[in-house]
C-alpha positions in Angstrom: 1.6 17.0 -14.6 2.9 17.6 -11.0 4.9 14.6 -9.2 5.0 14.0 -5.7 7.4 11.3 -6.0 10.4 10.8 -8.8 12.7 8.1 -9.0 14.7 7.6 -11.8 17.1 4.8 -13.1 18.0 3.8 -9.4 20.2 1.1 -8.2 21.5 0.4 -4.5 24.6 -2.6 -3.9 24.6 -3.5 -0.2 28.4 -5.3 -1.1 28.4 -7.4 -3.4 23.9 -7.6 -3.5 21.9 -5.7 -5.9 19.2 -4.7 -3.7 17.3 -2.3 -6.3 18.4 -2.4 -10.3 17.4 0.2 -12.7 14.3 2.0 -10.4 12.0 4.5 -12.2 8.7 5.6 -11.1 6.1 8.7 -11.1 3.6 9.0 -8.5 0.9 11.7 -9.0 0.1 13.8 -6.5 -2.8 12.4 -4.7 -2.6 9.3 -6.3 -1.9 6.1 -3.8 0.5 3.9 -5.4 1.2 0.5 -4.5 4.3 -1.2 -4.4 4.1 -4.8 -3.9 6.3 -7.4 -3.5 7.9 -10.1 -1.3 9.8 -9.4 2.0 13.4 -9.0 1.1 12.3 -7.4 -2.6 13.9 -4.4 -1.8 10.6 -2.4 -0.8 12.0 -0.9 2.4 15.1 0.0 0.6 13.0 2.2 -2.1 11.4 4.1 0.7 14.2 4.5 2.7 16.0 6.2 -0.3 13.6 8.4 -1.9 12.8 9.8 2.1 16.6 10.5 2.1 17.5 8.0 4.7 19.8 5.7 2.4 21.9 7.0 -0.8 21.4 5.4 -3.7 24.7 3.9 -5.8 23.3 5.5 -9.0 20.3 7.2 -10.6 18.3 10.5 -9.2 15.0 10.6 -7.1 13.0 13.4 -5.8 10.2 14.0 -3.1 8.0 17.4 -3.4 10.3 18.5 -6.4 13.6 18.3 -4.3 16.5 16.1 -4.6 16.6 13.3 -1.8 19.6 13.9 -1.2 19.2 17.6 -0.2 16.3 17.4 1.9 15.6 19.1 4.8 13.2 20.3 7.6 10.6 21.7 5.2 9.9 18.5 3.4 10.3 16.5 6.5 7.6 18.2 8.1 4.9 17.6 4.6 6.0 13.6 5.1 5.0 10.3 7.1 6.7 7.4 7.4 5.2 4.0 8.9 7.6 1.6 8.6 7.9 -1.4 11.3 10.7 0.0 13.1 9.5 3.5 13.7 10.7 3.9 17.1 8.3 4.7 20.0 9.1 5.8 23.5 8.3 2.8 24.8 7.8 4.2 29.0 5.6 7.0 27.7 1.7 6.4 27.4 0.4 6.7 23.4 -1.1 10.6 25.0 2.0 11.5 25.6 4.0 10.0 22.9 1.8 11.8 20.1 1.8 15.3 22.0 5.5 15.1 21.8 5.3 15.0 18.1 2.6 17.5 18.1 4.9 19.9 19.9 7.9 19.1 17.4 5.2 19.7 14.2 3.4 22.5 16.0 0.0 20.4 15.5 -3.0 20.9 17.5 -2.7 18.7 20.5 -6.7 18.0 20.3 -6.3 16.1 17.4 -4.7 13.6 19.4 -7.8 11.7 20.8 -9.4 11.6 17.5 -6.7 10.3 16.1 -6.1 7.6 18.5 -9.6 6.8 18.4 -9.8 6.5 14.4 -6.7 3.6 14.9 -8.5 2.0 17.4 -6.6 3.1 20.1 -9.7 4.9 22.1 -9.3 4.5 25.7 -5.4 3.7 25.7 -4.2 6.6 26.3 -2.8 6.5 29.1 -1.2 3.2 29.1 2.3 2.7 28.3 3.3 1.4 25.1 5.8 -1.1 26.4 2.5 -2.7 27.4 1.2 -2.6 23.8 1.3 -5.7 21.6 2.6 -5.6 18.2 -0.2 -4.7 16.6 -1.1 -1.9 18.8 2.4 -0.4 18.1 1.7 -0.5 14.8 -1.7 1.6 14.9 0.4 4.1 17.2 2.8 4.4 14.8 0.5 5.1 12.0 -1.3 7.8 14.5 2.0 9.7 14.8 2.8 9.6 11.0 -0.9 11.3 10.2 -0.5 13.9 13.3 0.8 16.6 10.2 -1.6 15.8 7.8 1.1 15.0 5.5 1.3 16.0 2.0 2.6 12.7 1.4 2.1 9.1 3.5 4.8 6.2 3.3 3.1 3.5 4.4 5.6 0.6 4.8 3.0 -3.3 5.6 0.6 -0.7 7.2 -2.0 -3.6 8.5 0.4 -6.5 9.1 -0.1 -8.0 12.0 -3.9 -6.3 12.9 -7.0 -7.8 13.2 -9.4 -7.4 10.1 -11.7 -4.4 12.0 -8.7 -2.6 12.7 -7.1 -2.9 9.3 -10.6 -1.9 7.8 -10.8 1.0 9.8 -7.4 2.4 8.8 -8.3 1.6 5.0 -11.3 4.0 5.6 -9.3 6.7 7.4 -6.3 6.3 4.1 -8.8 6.6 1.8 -10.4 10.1 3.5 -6.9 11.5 3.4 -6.4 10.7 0.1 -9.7 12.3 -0.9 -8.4 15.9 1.1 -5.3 15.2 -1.5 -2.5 13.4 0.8 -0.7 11.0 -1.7 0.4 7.4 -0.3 3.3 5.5 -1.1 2.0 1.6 0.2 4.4 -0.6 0.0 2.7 -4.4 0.9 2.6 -8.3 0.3 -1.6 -8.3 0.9 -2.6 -8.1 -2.7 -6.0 -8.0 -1.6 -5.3 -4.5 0.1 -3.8 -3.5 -2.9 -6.7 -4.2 -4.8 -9.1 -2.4 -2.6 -6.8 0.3 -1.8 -4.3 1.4 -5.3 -4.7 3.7 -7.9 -1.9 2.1 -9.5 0.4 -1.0 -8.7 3.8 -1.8 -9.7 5.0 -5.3 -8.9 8.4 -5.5 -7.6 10.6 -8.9 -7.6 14.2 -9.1 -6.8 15.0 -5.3 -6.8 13.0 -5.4 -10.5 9.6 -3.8 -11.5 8.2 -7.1 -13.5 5.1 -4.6 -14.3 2.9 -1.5 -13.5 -0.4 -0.5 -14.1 -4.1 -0.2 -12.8 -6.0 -2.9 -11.6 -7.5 -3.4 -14.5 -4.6 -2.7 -16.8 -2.8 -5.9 -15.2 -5.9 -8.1 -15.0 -6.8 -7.4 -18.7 -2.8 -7.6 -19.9 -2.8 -11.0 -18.5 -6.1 -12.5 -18.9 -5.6 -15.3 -20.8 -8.5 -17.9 -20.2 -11.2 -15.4 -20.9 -14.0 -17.3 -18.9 -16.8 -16.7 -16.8 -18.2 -18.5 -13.2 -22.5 -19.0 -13.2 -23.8 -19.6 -9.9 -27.2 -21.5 -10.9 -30.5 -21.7 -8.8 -30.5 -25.6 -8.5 -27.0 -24.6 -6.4 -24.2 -26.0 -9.2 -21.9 -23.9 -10.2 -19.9 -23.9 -13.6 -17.0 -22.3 -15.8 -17.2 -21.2 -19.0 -14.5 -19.9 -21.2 -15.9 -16.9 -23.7 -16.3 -18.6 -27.3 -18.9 -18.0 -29.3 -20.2 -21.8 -28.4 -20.5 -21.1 -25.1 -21.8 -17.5 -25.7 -24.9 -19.0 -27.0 -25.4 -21.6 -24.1 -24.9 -18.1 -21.1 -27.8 -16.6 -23.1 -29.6 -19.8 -22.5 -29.0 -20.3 -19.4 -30.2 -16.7 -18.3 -33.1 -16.7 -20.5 -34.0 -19.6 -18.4 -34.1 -17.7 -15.6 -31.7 -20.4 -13.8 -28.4 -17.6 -12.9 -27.9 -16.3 -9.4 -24.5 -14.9 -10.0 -22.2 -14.6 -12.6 -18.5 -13.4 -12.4 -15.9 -12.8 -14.9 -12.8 -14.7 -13.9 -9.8 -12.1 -14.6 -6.9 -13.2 -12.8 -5.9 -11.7 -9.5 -2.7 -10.0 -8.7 -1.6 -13.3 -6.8 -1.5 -15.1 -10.0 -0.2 -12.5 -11.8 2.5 -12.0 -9.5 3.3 -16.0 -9.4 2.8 -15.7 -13.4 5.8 -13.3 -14.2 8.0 -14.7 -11.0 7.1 -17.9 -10.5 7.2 -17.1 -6.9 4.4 -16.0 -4.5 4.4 -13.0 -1.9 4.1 -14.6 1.0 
């Protein structure tokens, strides 16, 4: 099986702080792999050191089957990086500041307005990016990172701070790349995102992976009430755990003709999360 992304048995000290213990991970290629956790869990740190930017105190990773520690133009140029801090020339318009980096990839400079217009930036071209809010920033940012149609896309909190259209629009645009075969490294706090977005999640606490699997992997592993929520027609709405009591009275209830909905109530990754580290990701 081909990896895009190796890390194994990583650890970084920042003095006398363990900011990442004992790190091993696989990514597939074209998989999009979620790495969740809280702000200061050491998220930015991982990306930082499997893209070369930081040197990790022990352990091995690799990015396109090279060492991160010996990369170089060629693999720079098959990557994007969206990280909060991806500087921007701030008295250039967001034209100007892509066709820069379409010069420095050799990219065709036509993508530019489709690509502005896919992150909502249609018809701000030619304004300066001083002038852009946060958010806006943010969707430039990502713009410039997708200019090279990467072979793989680290996506660092790529929707904080936008407004629900905007963020639902770039899930749209993520998830056509991944389907031409880009693999995405998404590191995040919205578990809902994750949800939508992941092939496969690893929850990170502390510089730790508490656990990693699919969706349904995690929900299943740690479903322990086992219960179901019936909508019914007269507008009450009710909780059942799965025992063969309550079995009986479901196929009652629907025989009667009296269900609107009924859900399974697997935990989300919220309460998994706050399960294995008594903390939530806020």
């Amino acid at each position: 099986m081909e990896y895009a992304i190796t890390m194994r048995g990583i650890n970084k000290v920042f003095g006398t702080k363990t900011a990442i213990k004992d790190l091993s991970i696989d990514v597939k290629d074209g998989e999009m792999f979620g790495f969740l956790g809280p702000s200061g869990a050491g998220k930015t740190t991982a990306i930082k050191i499997v893209t070369g930017q930081l040197r990790q105190n022990g352990g091995t990773a690799a990015i396109l089957g090279r060492d991160t520690t010996t990369l170089n133009h060629g693999i720079y140029s098959q990557i994007g990086i969206v990280t909060d801090n991806s500087g921007l020339y701030e008295n250039m318009n967001a034209w100007d500041n892509l066709l820069v980096f379409s010069r420095i990839l050799n990219t065709d400079k036509n993508e530019i307005h489709n690509l502005l217009a896919r992150v909502g930036l249609g018809g701000e071209e030619k304004k300066r990016v001083k002038k852009f809010s946060r958010g806006m920033k943010q969707r430039l940012i990502l713009a410039r990172a997708m200019l090279n149609k990467p072979k793989i896309l680290f996506l660092d909190e790529p929707t904080s701070g936008l407004d629900p259209s905007t963020a639902l629009e770039i899930h749209k645009l993520m998830l056509e790349m991944k389907k031409d075969g880009t693999t995405f490294f998404l590191t995040t706090h919205n578990m809902m995102e994750a949800a939508k977005l992941c092939d496969r999640i690893a929850l990170f606490n502390e510089g730790v992976i508490v656990d990693m699997g699919t969706l349904n992997e995690l929900s299943q592993k740690y479903n322990e009430e086992k219960s179901v929520k019936i909508l019914l027609s007269s507008g009450e709405e009710i909780t059942l755990s799965l025992s063969p009591e309550n079995s009986r009275k479901i196929a009652e209830i629907v025989e009667k003709g009296a269900v609107v909905t009924m859900h399974s109530q697997e935990p989300t990754l919220e309460k998994i999360f706050l399960k294995l580290t008594g903390r939530e990701l806020a």
